[in-house]
N, C-alpha and C positions, 0 to 999 in steps of 0.2 A: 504493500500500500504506500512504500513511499516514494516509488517510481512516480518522478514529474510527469510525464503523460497521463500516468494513469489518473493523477487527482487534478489533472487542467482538464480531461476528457470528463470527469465526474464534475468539475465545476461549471463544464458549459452545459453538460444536461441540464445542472440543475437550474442553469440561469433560460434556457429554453424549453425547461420544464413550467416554472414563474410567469416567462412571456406567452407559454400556450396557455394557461389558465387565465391569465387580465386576456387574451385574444377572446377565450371563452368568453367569459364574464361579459366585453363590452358586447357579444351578440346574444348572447341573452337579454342584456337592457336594451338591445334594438327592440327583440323579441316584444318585451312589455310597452315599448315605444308605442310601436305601430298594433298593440291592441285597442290601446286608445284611442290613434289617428284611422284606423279603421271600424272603432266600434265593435271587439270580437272579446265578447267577456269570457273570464275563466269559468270553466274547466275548457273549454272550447279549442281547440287545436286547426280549427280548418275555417277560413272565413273569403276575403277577397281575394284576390290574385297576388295585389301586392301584399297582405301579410302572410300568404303561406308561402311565399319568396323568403321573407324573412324568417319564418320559421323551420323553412327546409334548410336555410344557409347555418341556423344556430343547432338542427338535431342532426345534419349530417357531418357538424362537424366534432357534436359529441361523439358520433358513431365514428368518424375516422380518429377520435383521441386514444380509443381502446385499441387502436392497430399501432399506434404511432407512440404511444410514451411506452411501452414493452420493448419494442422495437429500437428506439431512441437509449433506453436505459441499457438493455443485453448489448448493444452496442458500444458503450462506454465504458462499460463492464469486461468486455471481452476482446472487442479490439479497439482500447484506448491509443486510439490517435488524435488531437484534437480539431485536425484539420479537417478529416471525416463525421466528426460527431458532430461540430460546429458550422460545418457546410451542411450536410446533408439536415439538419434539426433546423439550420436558419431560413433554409431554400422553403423547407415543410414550413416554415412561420408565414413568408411571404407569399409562397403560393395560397395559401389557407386564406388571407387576405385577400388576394386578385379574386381567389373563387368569389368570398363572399361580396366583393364593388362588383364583378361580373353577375353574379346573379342577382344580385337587388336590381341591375340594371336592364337584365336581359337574361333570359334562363340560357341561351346559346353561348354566353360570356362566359358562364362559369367551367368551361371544359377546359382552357388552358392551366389556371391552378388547380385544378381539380386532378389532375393528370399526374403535372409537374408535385406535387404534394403527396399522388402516391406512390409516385417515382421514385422517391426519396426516402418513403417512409420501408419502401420495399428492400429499396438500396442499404438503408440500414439494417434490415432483416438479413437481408444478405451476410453483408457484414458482420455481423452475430453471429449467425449459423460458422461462417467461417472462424471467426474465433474460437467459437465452443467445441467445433473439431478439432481445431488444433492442438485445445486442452487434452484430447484422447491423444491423439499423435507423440 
């Protein structure tokens, strides 16, 4: 544990673990935003076009966090490198972004971060799988 890679690679997960959760967070208070500016009271999940834009942008990006911080962490973990953990976790931060300014604007918009994000989150998988073999090796 006291290989510099390994604890710079454990301190950028955790600082792009911090930025995907305020990423979270700020789409969830869209979420509440635009129930208001659409009129779509709780328990309600489904109302206008533009608030289930907003709502598909804040639960599909819970639903890719449970791919992406496993992923993001066995990767820091296993193959601490921090140029990898920090590229690939920062690319997964901004594409998550572009998806969601692309799909609030346009549901056709959201394919390029949406791709790009789980290109990266895959990539880091990758990367993991590789390390934790080479634990056997």
């Amino acid at each position: 544990m006291t290989d510099g890679f390994f604890t710079d690679s454990i301190h950028l997960a955790a600082l792009i673990t911090v930025l995907a959760a305020f990423l979270y967070e700020v789409l969830s208070f869209n979420v509440g935003r635009a129930r208001g500016k659409y009129d779509v009271p709780l328990p309600q999940t489904v109302g206008p076009e533009g608030f289930n834009r907003v709502y598909r942008v804040q639960m599909n990006t819970l639903e890719q966090l449970a791919f992406f911080l496993p992923s993001l962490w066995l990767c820091a973990i296993y193959m601490p490198k921090p140029w990898l953990v920090g590229g690939l976790g920062g690319a997964w931060l901004v594409a998550r972004l572009w998806f969601a300014i692309g799909y609030y604007r346009d549901i056709k918009k959201r394919v390029p971060g949406f791709l790009i994000a789980l290109l990266s989150a895959n990539a880091l998988l990758v990367a993991a799988l590789i390390g934790i073999i080479d634990k056997f090796l």
